[in-house]
N, C-alpha and C positions, 0 to 999 in steps of 0.2 A: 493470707495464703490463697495462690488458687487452688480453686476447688468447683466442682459440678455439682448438678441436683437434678436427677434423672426424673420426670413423673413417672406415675406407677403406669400411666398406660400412653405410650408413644403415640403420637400420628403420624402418617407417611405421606411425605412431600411428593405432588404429582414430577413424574421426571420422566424421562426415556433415557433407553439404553440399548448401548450393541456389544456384539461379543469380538473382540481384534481376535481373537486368536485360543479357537480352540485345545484339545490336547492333542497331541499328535504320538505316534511310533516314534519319532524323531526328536520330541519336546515332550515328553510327559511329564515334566518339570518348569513349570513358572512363574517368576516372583519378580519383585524388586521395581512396580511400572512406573513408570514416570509419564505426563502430557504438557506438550510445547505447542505455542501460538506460531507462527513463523510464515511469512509472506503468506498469508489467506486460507494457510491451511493449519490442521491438527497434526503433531507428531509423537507416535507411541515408542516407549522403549521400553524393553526389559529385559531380565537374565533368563538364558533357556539352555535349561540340562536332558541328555536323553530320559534318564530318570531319577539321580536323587537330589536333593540342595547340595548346591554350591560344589558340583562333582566333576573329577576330572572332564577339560572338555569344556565346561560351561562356557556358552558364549552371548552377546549382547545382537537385541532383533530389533526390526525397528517396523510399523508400519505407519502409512500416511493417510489424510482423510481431508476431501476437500468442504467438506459439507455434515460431516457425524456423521450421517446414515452411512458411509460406505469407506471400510478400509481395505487398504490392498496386501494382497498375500504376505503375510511376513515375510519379511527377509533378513538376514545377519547382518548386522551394520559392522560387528566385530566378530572375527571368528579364529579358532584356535589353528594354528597350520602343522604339517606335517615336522616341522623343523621347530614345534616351539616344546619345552618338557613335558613330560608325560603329565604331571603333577598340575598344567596350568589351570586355572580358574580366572574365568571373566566375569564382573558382578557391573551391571547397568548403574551408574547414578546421578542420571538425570541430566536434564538441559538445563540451559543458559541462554537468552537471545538479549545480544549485543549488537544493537543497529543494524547493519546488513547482514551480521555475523547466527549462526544457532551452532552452538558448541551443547556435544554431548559427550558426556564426562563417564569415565567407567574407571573401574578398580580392579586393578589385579594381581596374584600371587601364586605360589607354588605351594603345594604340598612335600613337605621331604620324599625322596622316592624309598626308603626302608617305610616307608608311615602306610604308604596306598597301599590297599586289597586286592584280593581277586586279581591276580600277576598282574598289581600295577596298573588296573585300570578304573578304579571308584576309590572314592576318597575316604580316608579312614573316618571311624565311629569318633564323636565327639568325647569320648572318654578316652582314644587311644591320637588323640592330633596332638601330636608332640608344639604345634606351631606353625608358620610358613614363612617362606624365603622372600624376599623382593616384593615384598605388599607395599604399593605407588598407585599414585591417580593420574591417571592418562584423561585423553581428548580428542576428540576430531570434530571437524568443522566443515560449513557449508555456506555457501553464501548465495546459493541460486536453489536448495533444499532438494535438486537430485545429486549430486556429486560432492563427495566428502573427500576430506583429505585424507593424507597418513595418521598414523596415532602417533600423536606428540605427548610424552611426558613429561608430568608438572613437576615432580621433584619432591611431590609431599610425599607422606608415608604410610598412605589411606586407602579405605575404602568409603568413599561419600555414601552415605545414609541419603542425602538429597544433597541436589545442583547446587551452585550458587546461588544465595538470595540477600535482597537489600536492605541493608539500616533503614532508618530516616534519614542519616546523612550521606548516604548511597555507596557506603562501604559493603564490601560484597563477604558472606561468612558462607564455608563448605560445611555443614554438619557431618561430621562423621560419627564416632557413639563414643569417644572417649576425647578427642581430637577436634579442633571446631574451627580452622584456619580464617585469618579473615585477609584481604586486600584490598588497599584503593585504588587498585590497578582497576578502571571499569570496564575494560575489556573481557575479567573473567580469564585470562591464559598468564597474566602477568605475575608478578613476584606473589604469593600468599607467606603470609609470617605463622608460625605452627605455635597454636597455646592451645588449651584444653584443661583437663581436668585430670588427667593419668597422674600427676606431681612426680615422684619419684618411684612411682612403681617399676622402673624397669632397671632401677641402679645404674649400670655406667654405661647400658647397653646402650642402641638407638631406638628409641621409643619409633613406635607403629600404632597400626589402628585398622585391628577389623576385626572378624567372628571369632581369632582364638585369642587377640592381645585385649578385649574388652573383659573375658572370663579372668587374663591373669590380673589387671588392673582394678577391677573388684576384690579380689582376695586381695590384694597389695594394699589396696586403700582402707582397708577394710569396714567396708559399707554394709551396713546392715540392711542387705539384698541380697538377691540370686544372682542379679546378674545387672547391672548399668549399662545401656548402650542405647543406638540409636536414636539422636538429639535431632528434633526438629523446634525452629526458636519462633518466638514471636517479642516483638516490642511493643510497651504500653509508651503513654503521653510523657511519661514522665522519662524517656529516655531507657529506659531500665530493658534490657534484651532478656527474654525468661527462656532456657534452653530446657527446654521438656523433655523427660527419660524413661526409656521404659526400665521397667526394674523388676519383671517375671514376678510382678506381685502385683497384689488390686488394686495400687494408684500408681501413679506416675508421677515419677520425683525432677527435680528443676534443680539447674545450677544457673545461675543470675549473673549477670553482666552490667558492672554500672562506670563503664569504660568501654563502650564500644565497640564489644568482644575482644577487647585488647586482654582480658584476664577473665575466670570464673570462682565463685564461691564455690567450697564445695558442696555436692547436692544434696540434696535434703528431700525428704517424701510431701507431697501435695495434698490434698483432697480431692484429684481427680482423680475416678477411678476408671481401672484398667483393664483387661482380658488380657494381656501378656501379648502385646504387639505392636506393632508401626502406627506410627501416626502423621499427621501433618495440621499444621495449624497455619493462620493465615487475619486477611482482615479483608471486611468488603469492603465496596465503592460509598457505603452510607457510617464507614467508618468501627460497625460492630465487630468482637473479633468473634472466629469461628474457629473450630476446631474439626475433624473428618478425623474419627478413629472406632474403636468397639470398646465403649465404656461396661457394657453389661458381662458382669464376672460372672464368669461359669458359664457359658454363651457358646462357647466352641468359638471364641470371634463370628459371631451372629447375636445380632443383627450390625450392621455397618450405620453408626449416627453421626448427623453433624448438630453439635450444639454449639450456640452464638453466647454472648455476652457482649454489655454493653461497656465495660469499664476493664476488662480481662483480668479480671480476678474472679468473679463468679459467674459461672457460666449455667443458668436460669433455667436457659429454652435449649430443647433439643426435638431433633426427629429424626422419623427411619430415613434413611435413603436404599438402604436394599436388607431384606428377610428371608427373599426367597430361598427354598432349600437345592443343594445341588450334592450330589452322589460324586464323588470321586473313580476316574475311568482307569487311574492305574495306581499302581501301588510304588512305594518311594519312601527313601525314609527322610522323615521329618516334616510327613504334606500334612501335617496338622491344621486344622483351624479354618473355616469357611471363606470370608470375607478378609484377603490378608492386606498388608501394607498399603494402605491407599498414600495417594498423593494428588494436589489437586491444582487446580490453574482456573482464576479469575477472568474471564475472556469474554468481550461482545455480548453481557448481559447476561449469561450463563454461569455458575458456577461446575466446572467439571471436575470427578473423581474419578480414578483410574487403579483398578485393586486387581489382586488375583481370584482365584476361588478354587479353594484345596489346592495351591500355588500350582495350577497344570492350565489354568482357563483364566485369560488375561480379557479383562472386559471395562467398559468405560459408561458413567452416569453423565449426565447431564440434568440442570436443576435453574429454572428460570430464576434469575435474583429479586423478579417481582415477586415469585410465589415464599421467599423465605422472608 
């Protein structure tokens, strides 16, 4: 079983850090970051709402960094327009770089318009979201990293948890939280075949994949959990793809792939433990794998750790990478939790993680790979 083993008293990995993107009057709302390598430079994305999660409006930001020390003003890489439904929602998820290509991938869907508040302009309370309309995973792309294309739609029926990433045998899988598409297309924009874990929960409908069709999917399957979703996977030696889940309890449960994400078992609870959030898992250059999430229950998601293992099944060694305390500048419903969703990227000696903080303050770690 994987499983972790926290010591009772962490150390903190020397690292530096910058802030992309404070809170704003105009974004007091943000989550979901993703970090790309791409011709010489860093590239940030994430989802940004005036003020609550995932609220009408929401749209994808992107900033650039040639060196860490300095990123440039946000700007919307995706934004909602005058002519698109009141109900839209745009949710960041992640990059992809495909040789001269950097595809960044986003999700998006409507809110019924009887559903939103406030004449139709904030998104209804998670006990009154009837569902949404037209949840697909979109794309746009860059081949010289100032100019992007139009959004092209992939056809799936998602909202990606994280980008595209590779097997061993360099088959590409989309994690989304119920949903886990994979492709041999290595370009990342080509055909993905749709399997997962929902089985029959949605009877004759068309099965989907985001924040309300993961709540129906849980009760349909009925897992003994709060809630299944948000799948980030890692593969050991032996072939085996382990798709990691949060499950709004104190471990994180896996659904196992022994097919190449061509299928999943269903998931089952771990011995890793949880604070109820995002995670990302991954493997260094000296082959250990590593993990970047907030194992300590009851934490408020604080502190943010990364713990390594040698074999990915028990994960040994951990430390902090960030503890610091941060105050929340504006009010929003659902900005719980300190240190949120990290995701990270392997690059030129460094390991970097990329989190929110009280999802309004989007900021980026770096961690030399000789110091872990």
């Amino acid at each position: 079983m994987i499983r972790n083993e926290l010591p009772k008293a962490m150390s903190k990995l020397p690292s530096e850090r910058r802030v992309i993107a404070p809170p704003t009057d105009r974004g007091a709302y943000a989550h979901h970051a993703a970090v790309a390598a791409f011709r010489g430079r860093l590239y940030a994305t994430w989802s940004s709402a005036k003020r609550n999660e995932d609220d009408c409006g929401q749209r994808v930001m992107l900033s650039v960094s040639e060196n860490f020390e300095h990123w440039t003003d946000p700007v919307p890489l995706l934004d909602v327009s005058r002519d698109d439904p009141a109900g839209l929602v745009l949710t960041a998820g992640g990059f992809y770089a495909a040789g001269d290509t950097l595809h960044a991938y986003f999700g998006r869907y409507e809110y019924p318009a009887e559903s939103l508040r406030e004449n139709g302009t904030l998104r209804p309370k998670a006990e009154d979201d009837p569902g949404h309309l037209g949840t697909e995973t979109g794309v746009v792309s860059t081949t010289d990293g100032e100019h992007w294309s139009a959004p092209r739609m992939l056809g799936l029926p998602l909202v990606p948890n994280h980008g595209p990433q590779k097997t061993r045998s360099g088959r590409l899988i989309l994690a989304g939280g119920v949903m886990f598409p994979y492709s041999d297309d290595p370009s990342g924009v080509g055909r993905f075949e749709v399997t997962g874990i929902y089985g029959d929960a949605f009877g004759d409908a068309r099965p989907y994949d985001d924040s309300a069709a993961v709540e129906l999917v849980t009760r349909a399957r009925g897992w003994d959990a709060k809630l299944i979703c948000e799948g980030a996977f890692f593969q050991t030696d032996d072939d085996v793809i382990h798709m990691m889940l949060r499950s709004n309890g104190p471990v994180l449960w896996c659904a196992d792939s022994f097919d190449n994400g061509a299928s999943y078992t269903d998931p089952y609870p771990t011995g890793f433990s949880d604070d109820s959030s995002k995670f990302h898992f991954g493997r260094l250059p000296d082959g250990r794998f590593y993990a970047v999430s907030n194992p300590v229950t009851g934490g408020g998601r604080n502190p943010l750790v990364l713990s390594l293992s040698q074999d990915g099944e028990l994960f040994d060694t951990a430390y902090i990478l960030r503890d610091e305390p941060y105050e929340k500048h504006y009010p929003g419903m659902y900005k719980g939790g300190l240190y949120g969703y990290p995701h990270t990227l392997v690059h030129d000696g460094f390991l970097y993680t990329i989190y929110s903080k009280r999802k309004e303050a989007i900021e980026i770690t770096r961690v030399a790979l000789r110091d872990i």
